[in-house]
N, C-alpha and C positions, 0 to 999 in steps of 0.2 A: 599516589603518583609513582610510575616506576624507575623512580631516579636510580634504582641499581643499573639499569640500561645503557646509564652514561657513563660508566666504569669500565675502565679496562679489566679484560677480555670480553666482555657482555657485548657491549655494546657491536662489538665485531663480528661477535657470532649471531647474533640478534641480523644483522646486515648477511651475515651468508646464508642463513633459512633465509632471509624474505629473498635474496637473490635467486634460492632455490625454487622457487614458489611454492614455500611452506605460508599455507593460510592462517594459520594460529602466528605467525613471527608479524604477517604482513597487519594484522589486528594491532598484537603489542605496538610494533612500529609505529601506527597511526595513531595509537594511543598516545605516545611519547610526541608525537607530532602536534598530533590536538594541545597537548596542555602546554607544549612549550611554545608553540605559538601566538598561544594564548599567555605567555609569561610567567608561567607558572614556574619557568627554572628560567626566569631573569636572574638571580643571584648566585647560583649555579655557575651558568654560562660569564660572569664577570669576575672571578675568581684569576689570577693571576699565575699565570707559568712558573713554577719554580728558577730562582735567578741562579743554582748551584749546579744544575744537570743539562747534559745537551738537552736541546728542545727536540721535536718533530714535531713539525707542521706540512703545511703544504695548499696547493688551487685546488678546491673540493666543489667548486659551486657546481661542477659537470654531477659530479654524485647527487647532492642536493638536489639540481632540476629532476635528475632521474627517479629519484624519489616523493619527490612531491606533484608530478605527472601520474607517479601510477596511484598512488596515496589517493590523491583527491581530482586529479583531471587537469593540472592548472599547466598550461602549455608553456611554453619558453618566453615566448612575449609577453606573458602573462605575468609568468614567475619571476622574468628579471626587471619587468620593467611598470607590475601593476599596484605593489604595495613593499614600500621599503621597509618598513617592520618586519614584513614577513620572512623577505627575502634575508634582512640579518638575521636573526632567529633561526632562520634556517639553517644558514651556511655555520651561525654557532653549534646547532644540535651537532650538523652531522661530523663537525672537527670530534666532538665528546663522544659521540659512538665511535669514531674512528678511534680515538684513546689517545687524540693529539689534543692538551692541554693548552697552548698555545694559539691565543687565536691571530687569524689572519682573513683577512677581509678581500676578495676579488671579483672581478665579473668582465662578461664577453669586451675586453677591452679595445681591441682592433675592429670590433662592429662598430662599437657606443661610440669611438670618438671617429671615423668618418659618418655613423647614422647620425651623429649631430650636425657635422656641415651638410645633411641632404644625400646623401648619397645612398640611393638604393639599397633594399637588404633584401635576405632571403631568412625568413622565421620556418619553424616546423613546429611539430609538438614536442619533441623530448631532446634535440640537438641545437647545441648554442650555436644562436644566429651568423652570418656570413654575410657580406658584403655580395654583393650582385656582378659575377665577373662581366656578365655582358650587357649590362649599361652602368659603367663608370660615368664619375658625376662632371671631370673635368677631361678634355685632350691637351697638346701641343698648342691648341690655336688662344685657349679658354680660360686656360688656368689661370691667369692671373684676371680675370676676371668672376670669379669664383664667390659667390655669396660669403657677406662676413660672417661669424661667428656668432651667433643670438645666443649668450646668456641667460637669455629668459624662456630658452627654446626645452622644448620635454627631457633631453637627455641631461644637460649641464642641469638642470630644476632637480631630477630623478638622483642625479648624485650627488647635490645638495643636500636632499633630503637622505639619501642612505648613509652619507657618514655624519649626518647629526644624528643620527640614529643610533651607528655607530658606535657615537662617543656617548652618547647618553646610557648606551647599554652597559660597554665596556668601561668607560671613561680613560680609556686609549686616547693618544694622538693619532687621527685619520688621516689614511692615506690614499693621497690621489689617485689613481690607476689609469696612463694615458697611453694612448699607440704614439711611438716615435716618429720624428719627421721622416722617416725612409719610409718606413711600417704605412704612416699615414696615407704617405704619395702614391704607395704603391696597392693600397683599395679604393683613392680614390680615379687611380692614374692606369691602374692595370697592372699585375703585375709584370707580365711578359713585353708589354710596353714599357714601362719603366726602366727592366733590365739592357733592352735592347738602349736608352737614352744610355744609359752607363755605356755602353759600348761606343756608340757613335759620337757623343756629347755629353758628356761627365759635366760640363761646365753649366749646362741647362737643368740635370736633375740639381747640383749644388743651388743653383738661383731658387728652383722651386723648394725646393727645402727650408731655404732660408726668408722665401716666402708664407709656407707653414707657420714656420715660427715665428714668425712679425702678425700673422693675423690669427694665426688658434692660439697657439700653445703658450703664447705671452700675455694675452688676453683673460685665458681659463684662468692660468697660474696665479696671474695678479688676485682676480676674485676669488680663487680658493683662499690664497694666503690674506689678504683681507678679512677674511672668517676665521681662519686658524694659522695663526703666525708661527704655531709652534707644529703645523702637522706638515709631511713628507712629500713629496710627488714620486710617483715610480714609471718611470717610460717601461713600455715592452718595445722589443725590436727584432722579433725574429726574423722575417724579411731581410733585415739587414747585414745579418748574423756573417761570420766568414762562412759558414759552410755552403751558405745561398749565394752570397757575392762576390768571395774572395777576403783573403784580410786587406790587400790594397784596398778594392774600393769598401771595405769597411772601415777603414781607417780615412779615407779620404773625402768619404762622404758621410756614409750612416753615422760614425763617433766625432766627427769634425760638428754638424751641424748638434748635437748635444753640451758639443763645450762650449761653443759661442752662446746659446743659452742659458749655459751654467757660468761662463764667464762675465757674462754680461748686465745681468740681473742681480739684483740686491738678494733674492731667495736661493742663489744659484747650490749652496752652500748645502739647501735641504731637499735638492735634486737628484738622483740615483734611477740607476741601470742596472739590474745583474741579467741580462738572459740572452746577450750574444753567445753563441755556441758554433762549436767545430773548431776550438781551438787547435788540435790535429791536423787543418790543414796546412796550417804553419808548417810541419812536418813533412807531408805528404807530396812524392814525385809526382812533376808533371806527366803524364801520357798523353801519348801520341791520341786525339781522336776525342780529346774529353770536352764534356757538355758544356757550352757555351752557358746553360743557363746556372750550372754549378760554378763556374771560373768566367766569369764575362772583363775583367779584367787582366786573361790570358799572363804573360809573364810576369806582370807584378808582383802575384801572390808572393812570389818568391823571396823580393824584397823585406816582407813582415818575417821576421823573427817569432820563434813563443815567448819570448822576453818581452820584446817590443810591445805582442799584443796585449801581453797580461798587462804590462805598464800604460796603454794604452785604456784599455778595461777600468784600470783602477784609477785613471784620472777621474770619472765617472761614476764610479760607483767606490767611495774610498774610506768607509765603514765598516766592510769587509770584501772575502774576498770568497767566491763560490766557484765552483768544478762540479758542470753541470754531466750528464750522463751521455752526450753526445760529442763531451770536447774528448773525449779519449784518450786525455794521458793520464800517466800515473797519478794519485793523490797526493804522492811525497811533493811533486813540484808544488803545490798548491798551499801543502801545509808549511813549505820552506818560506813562498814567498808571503803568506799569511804571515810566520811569526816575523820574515825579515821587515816587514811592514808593520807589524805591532796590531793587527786589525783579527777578529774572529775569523772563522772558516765558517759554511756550507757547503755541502757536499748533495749532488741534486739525486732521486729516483725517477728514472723515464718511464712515462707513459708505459714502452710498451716492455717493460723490464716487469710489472706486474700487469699485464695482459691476461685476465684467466680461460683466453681464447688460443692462445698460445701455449701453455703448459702442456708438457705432454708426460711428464711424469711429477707429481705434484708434491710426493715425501725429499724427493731429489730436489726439487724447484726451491723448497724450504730450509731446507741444509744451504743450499748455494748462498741464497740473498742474506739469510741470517749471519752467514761467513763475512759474506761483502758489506752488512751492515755496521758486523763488530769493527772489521775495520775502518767504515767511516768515523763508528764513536770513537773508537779509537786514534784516530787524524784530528778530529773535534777538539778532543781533550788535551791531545798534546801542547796545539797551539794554545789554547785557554790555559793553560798550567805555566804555560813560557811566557807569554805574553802579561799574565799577571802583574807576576814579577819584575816588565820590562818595560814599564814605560804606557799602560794601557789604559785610560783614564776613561775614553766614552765607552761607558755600560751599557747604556739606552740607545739604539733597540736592538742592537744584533748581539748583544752578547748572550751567553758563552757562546754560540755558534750553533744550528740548525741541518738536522738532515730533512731535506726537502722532497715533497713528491711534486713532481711538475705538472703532473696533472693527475686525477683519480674520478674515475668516472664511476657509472654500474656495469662495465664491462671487466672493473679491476678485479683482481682477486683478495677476497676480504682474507684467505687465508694467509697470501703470503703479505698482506699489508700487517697481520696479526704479528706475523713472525719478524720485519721489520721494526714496526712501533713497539711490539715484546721488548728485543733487543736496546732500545735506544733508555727504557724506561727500567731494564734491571740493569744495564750499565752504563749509564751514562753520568752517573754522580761523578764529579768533579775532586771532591777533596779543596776546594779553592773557593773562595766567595765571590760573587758577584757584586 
């Protein structure tokens, strides 16, 4: 078995031939696929992160699908949704070729949880599924008559079964993976409808929301935590994000309807958000002429501070504290209010930050990001080394702190991910114990 494969640097060159279309790489590969699917590096794959070095992880399943499409044919419906073994296994392999130790477990999450209540989808062969923009499942007139939530329906069953999977493989605490009440409303609501309700009647999306959350998301929650008292939920909410709404109506609507959940409920505690982004706009002058669908909220934005939002942020998500690749300020803010909080950092990689469609000079592309990654390890470690010291008691799960890829498809480039993941794995020793 060529478990050299799953070691850093192998593993990543191994993924740049097959991207090449070297036939001899795309063989090994399926070799490594065969047998680990087969469990042959079950004990491998459950092997634990070192608790003393920044981590690298990151959303990998887009790479996964892309590779197990061209590997064996198995299309996206297929691959996310036709054997949950596989699917772990999967998303474990390709972290280990990636040379990310650390694992993390995700999948098309803003499909799965409106294709549970009904709502239209759009499948392909090699691109994670999408919600159907032109037949939404609910209008103005309907929604609150809106089918309930079946439990026993193919998605909530399909996620059942992939994080006992999960934890049998790993023996991890799993974690939920849910689209947020904004996120929700607005595939199953429309999203250019939805925004325009912010505009006209703020007071109607709030009901709907808080309709979400009385009939999904309090319901799911319950029966997850029922089964695992001790695992996580993670909202997504990019929809909701300031850069799409505004911070007012992020603050008034999208982060409002997450506390009342997390207030409200007895698990509220083991509930978390990190992926509103555009922190920046807090910053950023109004212009004469700008996109309704960017600022629908018009002069309020103005009102949110980056204090406010971050404190905002962190009421939600208060484990740690992440600076995704799109909020665009400096890292110092983040590492300040990190250690003034006592809580790890994250620091994210965008999408299209390792794009290898984008490169145009590829030795320069590697200097750059390797620069920018010394200094996220470098952001990482500081907070981890002060915080120590200061008051820092929950280990379990974020510590020391994680540089993040936000997403990694087979479009990324496995070079400058090399050069990245390089970086985080020769210096990111800590000097401090976990």
């Amino acid at each position: 078995m060529p478990v050299e494969d799953l070691t850093f640097p192998n593993g990543l060159r191994l993924l740049a031939d097959w991207q090449s279309g070297d036939p001899e790489a795309k063989e090994r590969l399926r070799l490594v696929f065969d047998t680990g699917l087969g469990g042959g590096y079950d004990d491998v794959l459950a092997e634990p992160a070192p608790q003393d070095e920044v981590h690298v992880c990151g959303s990998i399943d887009l790479l996964s699908l892309g590779i197990i499409f061209d590997l064996f044919g198995v299309t996206a419906e297929e691959f996310y949704k036709g054997d949950p073994d596989r699917y772990v296994r999967s998303v474990f392999l390709t972290l280990r070729l990636l040379g990310m130790p650390k694992t993390y477990l995700s999948w098309p999450v803003y499909g799965f949880t409106a294709e549970a209540l009904g709502q239209p989808m759009i499948y392909s062969d090699r691109f994670s599924p999408g919600t159907d923009p032109e037949d939404t499942l609910v209008n103005s007139d309907n929604w609150r008559d809106m089918a309930l939530l079946d439990l026993d329906g193919h998605i909530p069953v399909l996620l059942d079964e992939t994080l006992a999977c999960y934890r049998r493989l790993s023996g991890f605490r799993p974690v939920l993976h849910l689209s947020a009440p904004y996120s929700l409303a607005a595939d199953i609501y429309g999203q250019e409808h939805l925004i325009n309700a912010l505009t006209t009647d703020p007071g109607f999306v709030n009901r709907f929301l808080d309709h979400l959350a009385d009939t999904v998301h309090r319901p799911w929650m319950d029966h997850f935590f029922s089964q695992h008292p001790d695992g996580w939920v993670e909202f997504s909410d990019a929809s909701g994000s300031p850069f799409f709404i505004g911070p007012g109506n992020c603050r008034d609507v999208a982060i409002r309807s997450i506390q009342r959940i997390v207030d409200e409920n007895p698990w509220g505690d083991r509930v978390y958000i990190a992926n509103y982004r555009g922190d920046y706009v807090t910053r950023a002058k109004k212009r004469g002429g700008s996109s309704r669908r960017r600022n629908p909220s018009g002069g309020r934005s103005e009102s949110v501070t980056l204090e406010e939002l971050f404190d905002l942020k962190n009421s939600i998500c208060r484990d740690y504290v992440i600076r995704l690749a799109d909020d665009r300020i400096p890292v110092d803010f983040y590492v300040e209010k990190a250690i003034e909080n006592r809580i790890p950092l994250f620091t994210g990689i965008g999408a299209t930050q390792i794009d290898r469609n984008s490169v145009a000079d590829l030795d320069a592309a590697v200097s750059e990001i390797r620069e920018m990654t010394r200094g996220y390890v470098d952001a990482i470690g500081t907070v981890a080394r002060s915080i120590s010291g200061n008051g820092y008691v929950k280990r379990v799960p974020p510590w020391p702190g994680t540089v993040y890829f936000e997403d990694v498809s087979a479009e990324s480039s496995f070079e400058l991910i090399e050069a990245i993941v390089g970086t985080v794995l020769s210096e990111g020793a800590l000097g401090v114990s976990g």
